[in-house]
Backbone as CSV, one residue per row, in Angstrom:
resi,resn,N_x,N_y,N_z,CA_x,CA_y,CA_z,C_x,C_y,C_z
1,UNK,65.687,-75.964,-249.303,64.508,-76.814,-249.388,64.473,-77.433,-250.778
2,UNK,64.413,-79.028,-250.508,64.338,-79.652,-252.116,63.212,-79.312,-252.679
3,UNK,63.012,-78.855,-253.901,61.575,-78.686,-254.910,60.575,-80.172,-254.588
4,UNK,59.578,-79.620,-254.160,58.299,-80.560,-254.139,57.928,-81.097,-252.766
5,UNK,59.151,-80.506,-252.193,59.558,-81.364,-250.745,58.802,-80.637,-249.283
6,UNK,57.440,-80.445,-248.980,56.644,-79.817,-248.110,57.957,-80.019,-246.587
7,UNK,58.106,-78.566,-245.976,59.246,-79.020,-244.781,58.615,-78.164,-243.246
8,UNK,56.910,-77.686,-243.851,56.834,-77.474,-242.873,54.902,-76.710,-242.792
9,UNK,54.771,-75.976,-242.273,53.406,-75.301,-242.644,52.195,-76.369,-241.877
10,UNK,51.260,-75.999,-242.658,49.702,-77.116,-242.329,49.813,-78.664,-243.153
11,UNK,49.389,-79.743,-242.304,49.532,-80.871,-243.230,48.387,-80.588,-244.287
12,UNK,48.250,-81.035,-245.554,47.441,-80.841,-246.327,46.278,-81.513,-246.413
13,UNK,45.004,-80.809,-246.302,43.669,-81.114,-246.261,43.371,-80.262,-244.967
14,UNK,43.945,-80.062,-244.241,44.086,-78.851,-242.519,42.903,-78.250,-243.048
15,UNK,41.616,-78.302,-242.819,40.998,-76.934,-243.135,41.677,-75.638,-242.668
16,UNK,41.115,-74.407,-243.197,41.481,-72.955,-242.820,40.274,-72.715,-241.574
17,UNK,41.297,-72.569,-240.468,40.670,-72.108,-239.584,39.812,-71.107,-239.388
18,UNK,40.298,-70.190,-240.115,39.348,-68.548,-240.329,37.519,-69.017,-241.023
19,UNK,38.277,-69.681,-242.183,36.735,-70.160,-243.114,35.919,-71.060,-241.996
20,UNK,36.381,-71.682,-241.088,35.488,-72.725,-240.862,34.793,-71.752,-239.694
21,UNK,35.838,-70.850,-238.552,34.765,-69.704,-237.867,34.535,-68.830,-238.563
22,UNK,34.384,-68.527,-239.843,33.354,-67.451,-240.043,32.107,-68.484,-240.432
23,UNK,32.480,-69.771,-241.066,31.112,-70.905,-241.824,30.283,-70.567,-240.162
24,UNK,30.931,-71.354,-238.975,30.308,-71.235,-237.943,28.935,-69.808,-237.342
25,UNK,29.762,-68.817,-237.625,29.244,-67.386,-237.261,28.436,-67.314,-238.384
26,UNK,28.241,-67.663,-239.052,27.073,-67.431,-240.275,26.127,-68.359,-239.678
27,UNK,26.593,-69.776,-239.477,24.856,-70.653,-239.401,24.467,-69.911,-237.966
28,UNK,25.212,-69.465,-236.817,24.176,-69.272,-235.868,23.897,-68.000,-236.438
29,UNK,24.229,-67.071,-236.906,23.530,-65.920,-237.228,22.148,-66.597,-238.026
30,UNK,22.423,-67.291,-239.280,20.977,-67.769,-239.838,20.302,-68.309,-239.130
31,UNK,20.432,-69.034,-237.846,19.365,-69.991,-236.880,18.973,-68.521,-236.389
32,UNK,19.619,-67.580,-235.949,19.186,-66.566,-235.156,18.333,-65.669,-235.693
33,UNK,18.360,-65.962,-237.261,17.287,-64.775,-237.780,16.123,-65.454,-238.188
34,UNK,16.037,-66.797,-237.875,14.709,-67.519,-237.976,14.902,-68.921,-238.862
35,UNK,16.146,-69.054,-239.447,16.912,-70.396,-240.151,15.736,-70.310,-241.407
36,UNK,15.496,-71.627,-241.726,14.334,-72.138,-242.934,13.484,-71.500,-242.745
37,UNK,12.597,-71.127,-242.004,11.220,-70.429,-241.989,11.503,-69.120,-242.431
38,UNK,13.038,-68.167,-241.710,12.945,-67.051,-241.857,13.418,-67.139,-243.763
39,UNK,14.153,-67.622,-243.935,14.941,-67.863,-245.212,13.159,-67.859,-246.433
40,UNK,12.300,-68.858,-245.887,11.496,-69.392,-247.090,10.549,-67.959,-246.835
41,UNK,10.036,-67.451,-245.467,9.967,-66.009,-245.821,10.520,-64.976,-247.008
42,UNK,11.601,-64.930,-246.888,12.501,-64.095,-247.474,11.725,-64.387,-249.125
43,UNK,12.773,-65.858,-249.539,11.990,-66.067,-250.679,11.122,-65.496,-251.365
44,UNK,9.847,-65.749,-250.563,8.761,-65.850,-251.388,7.661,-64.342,-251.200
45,UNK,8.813,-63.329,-250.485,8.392,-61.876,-251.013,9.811,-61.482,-251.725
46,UNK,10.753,-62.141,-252.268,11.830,-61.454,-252.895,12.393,-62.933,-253.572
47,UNK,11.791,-63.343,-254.599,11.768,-64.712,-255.268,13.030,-64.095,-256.501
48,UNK,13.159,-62.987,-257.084,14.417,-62.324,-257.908,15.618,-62.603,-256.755
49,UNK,15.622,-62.154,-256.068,16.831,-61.837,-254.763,17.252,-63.925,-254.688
50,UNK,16.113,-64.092,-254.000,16.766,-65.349,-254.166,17.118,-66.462,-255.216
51,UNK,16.216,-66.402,-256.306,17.099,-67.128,-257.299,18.419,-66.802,-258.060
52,UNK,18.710,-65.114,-257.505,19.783,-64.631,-257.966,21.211,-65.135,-256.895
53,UNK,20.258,-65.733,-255.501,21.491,-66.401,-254.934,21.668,-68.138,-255.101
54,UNK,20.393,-68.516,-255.727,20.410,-69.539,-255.801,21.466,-70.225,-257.402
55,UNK,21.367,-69.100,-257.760,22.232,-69.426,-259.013,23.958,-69.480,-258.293
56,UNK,23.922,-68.513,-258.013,25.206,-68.178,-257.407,25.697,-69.846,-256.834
57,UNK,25.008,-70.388,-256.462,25.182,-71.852,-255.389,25.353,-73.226,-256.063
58,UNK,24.724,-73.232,-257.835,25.078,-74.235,-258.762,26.624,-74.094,-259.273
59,UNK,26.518,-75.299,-259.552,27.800,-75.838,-260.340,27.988,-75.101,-261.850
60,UNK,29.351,-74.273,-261.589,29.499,-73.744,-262.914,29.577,-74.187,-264.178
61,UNK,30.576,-75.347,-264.114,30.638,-76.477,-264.872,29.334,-77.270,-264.651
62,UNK,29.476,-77.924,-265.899,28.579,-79.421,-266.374,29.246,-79.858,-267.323
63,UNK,29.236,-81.275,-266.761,30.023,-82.172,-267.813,29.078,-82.985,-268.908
64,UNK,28.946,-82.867,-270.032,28.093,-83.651,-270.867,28.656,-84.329,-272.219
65,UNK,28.289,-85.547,-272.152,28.993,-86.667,-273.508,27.809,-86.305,-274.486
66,UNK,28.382,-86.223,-275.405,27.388,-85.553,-276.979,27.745,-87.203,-277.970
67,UNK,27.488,-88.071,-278.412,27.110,-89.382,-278.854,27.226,-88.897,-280.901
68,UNK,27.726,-88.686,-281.406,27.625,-88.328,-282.817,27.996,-89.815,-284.016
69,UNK,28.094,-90.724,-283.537,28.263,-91.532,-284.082,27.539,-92.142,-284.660
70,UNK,26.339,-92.282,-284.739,25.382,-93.055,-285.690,25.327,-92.177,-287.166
71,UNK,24.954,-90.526,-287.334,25.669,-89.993,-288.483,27.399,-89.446,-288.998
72,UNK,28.185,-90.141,-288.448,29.574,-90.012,-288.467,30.346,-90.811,-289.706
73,UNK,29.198,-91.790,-289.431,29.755,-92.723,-290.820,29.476,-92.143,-292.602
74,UNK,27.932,-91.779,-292.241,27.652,-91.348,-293.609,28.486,-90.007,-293.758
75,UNK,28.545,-89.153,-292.975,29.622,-87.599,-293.208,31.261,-88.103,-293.441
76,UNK,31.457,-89.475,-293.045,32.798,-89.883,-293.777,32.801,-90.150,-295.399
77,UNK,31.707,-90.853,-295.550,31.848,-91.644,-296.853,31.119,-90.420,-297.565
78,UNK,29.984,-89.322,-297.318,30.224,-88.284,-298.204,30.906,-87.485,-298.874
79,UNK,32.560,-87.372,-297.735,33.356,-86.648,-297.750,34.396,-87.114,-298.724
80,UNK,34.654,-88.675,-298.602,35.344,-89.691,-299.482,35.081,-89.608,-300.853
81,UNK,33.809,-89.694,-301.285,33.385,-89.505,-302.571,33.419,-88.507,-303.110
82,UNK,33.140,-86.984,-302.262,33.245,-85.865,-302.987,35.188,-85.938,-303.371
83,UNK,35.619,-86.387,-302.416,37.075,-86.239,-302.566,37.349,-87.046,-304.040
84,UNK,36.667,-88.018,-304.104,37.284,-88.723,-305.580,36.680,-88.765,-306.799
85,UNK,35.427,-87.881,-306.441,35.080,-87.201,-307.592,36.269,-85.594,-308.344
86,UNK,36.096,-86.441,-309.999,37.222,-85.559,-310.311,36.385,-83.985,-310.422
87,UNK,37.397,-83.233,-310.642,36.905,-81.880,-310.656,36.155,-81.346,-312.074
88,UNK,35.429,-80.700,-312.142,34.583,-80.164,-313.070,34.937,-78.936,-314.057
């Protein structure tokens, strides 16, 4: 088999069959134990329990741009001058 060269298996993107029947067997189990109503039950006598799953469900990552350029200039030209100031 040439390196890189896929010659056989699942085409790629195939979901996994297993994940998608167990995804399945979970929502009817949750419709079956009462879906949203039973769920916002749950909640709001065990509000720890669920924000401890609700965390679990955010995005680990966050991507954020930090902007430092409006004081970037003066921390150059401070740095310039201390540099050509002679030593003491």
């Amino acid at each position: 088999m040439a390196k890189g060269v896929k010659t056989g298996g699942r085409v790629a993107g195939t979901p996994n069959k297993t994940t998608s029947h167990v995804k399945e067997a979970l929502i009817e189990a949750f419709e079956g134990m009462g879906g949203i109503e039973s769920l916002r039950a749950w909640a709001e006598a065990e509000p720890t329990e669920f924000y401890k799953l609700w965390a679990k469900l955010l995005p680990q990552e966050l991507t954020a741009t930090i902007d430092v350029t409006p004081g970037l200039a003066d921390l150059i030209a401070k740095a310039r001058a201390r540099h050509r100031e002679p030593n003491s």
